[in-house]
ROVEX-607829 format. One record per residue: x, z, y of N, C-alpha, C in turn. Coordinates in steps of 0.2 Angstrom, whole numbers, plus 5000, padded with zeros to 4 digits. Example, Ala and Ser with C-alpha at 12.3 -4.5 7.8 and 13.67 -1.06 7.14 Angstrom:
506650394972506250394978506650394984506450354989506850364995506450395000
//
This chain:
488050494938488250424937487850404930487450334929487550324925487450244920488150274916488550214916489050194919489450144917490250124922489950084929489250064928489150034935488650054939488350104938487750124941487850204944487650214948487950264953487050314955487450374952486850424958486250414953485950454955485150454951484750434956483950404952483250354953483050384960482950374964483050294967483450244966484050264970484450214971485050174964485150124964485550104959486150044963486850054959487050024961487449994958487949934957487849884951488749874955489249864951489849854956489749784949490249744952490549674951491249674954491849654949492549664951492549584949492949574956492649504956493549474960493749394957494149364961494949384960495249354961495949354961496549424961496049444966496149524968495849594965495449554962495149634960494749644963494349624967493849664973493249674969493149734972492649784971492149784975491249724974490849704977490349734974489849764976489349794975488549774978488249774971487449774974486749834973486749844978486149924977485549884979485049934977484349934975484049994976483550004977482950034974482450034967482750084966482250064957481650054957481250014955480649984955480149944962480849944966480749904971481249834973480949794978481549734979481949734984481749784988482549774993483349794990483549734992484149754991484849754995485449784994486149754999486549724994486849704998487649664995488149694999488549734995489249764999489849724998489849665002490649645001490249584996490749504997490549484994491249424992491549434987492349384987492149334983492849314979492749244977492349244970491949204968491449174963491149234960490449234966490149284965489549274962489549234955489049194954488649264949489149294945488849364940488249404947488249424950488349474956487549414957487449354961486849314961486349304957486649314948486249304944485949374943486049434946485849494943485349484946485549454954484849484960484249464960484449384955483749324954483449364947483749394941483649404937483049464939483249514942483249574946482449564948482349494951481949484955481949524963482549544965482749554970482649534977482649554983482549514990483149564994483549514992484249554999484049575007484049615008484049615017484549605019485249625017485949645020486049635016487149585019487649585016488049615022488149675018488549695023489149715022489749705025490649695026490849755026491349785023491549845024492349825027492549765027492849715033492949645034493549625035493549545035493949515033494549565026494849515024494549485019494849435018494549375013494549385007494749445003494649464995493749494997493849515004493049525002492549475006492549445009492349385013492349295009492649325004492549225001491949205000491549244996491049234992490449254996490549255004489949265010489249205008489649125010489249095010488849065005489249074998489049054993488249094992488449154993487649204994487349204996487549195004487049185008486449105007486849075007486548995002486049014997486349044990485949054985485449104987485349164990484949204990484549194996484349144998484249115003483349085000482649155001481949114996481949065002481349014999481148955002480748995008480848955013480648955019480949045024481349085020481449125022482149145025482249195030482949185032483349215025484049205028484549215023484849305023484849345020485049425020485549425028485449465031485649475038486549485035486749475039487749485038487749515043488149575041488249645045489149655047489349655050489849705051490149745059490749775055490949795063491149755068490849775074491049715078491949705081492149755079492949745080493149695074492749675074493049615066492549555065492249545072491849495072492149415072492849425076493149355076493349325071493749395065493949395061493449335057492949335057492549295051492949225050492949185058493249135059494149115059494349155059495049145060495349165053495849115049495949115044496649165044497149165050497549215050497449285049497249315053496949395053496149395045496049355043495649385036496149345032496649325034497349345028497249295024496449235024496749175018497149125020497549135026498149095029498749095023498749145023499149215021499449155014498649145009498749125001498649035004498849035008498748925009497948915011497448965012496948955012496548935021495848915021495748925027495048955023494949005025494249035022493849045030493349035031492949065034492149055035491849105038491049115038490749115042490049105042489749105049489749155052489649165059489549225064489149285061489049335061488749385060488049395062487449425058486949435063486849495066487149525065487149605068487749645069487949695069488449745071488149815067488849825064488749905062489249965065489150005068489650055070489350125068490150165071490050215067489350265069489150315067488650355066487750305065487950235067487350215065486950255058486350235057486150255052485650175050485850145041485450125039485150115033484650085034484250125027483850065024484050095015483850025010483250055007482749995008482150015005481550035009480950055008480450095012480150135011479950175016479550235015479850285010479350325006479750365002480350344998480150284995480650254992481150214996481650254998482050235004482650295003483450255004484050305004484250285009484450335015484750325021485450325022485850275022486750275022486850275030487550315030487750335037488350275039488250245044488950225045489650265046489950255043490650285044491250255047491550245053491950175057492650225054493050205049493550225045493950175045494350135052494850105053495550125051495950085051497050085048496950055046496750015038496749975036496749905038496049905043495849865048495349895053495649855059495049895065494549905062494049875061493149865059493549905051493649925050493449955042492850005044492250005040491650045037491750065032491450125030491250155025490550185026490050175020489450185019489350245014489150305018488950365013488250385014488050385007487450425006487250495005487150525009487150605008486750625004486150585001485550614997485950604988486150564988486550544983487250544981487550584985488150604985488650554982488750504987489050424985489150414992489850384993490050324997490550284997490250224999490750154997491250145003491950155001492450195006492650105008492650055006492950005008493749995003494249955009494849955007495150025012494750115014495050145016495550175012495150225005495150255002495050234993495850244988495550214982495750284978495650264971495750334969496650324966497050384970497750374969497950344976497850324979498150284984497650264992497950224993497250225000497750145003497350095005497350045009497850015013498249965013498849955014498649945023499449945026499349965033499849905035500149885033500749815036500449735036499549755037499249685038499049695043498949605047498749635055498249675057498149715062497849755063497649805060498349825055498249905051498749955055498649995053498850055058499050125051499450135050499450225045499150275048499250295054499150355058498450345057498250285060497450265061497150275054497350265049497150255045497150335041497550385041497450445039497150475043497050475050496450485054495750475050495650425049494950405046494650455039495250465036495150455029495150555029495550575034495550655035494850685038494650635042494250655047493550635047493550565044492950565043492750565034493150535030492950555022493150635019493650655020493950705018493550775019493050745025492450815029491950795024491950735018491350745015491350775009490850825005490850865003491150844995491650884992492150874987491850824980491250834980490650824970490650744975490750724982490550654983490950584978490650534975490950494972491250444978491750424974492150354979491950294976491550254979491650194975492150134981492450104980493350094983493050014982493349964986493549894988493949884982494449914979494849924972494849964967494949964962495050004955494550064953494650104952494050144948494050184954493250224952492850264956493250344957493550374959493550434961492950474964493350524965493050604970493350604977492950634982493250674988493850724986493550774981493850834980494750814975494450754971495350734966495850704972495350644977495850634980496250674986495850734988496050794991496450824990496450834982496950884978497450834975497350804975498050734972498250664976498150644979498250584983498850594987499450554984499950584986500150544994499650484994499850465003499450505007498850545007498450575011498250625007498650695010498250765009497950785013497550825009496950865014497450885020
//
């Protein structure tokens, strides 16, 4: 680590924004001394998080969803819009396709929930699990795996980098606690499945960076996590 925001050693650099009403944990990676960059998650008034990427001189490819409720979904189009160079298209919007409807329907991404009707455009792509994608090119390039880590919610994703021993678990996995399951389509069982089976198998030094509150370990939450043990 280094620093409260930056994650992993050069190349890759990752920049978190605690953003919105909820607390949401949005993140922007890069390449160090290059301009590709992602957007992981993007919620309410994302304007910190936009002025990094112009300052940055940045060129987004991906915003990509790690789901579709709306603490992480508000602040979609607001970026899409702003990081949108002249004459070029806008960063691709990524997510699981079991949560494609979700973008439009204000009940299931939960801003019904707060009086709201939040919603975004369609998706241009699908991520699923074992996909593999990759920020940056050529040498200077880190490859993240897809991890399809539902309970929470069907499409819950999580994004691990194995070179850099980092992954952004979503709303699966926090440090202390793990993701609630009494919203539509959460599941507990489904959701300790994920977090036993596919995070828990990744190696203990791995860092968490979580949809909520601070960063953890594989290995603390293995040894401490009182709703999911090893």
């Amino acid at each position: 680590m280094s620093g409260a925001d930056d994650a992993a050693a050069a190349p890759l650099r990752i920049k978190s924004y605690t953003l919105g009403p909820y607390a949401t944990n949005c993140y922007l990676l890069w390449i160090e001394g290059g301009t590709d960059a992602w957007i992981v998650d993007a919620s309410f008034g994302p304007g910190r998080m936009i002025k990094d990427v112009q300052e940055l001189a940045l060129k987004p490819s991906r915003l990509l969803l790690t789901h579709a409720h709306v603490d992480h979904i508000a602040g979609v189009e607001e970026v899409l819009r702003a990081l949108r160079p002249a004459g070029s298209a806008s960063p691709a919007l990524l997510i699981h396709r079991d949560e494609e409807s979700w973008l439009q329907d204000p009940v299931l991404n939960l801003s019904a929930l707060g009086g709201m009707s939040v919603t975004t455009r369609s998706p241009d792509g699908f991520m699923a699990g074992g996909d593999t994608l990759t920020l940056g090119n050529g040498a200077q390039s880190v490859a993240f795996s897809v991890l399809h880590t539902p309970g929470h919610s069907p499409g819950g994703v999580s994004l691990y980098a194995s070179s850099h021993g980092v992954v952004l678990s979503g709303d699966a996995l926090f440090a202390g606690s793990i993701g609630r399951t009494d919203f539509p389509g959460g599941d507990l069982p489904t959701l300790e499945r994920s977090i036993r089976g596919k995070l828990y198998t990744l190696p203990r030094e791995t860092t968490v960076l979580s949809g909520h509150g601070p960063q953890t370990t594989i290995g603390e939450e293995m040894d401490t996590n009182e709703f999911v043990r090893a």
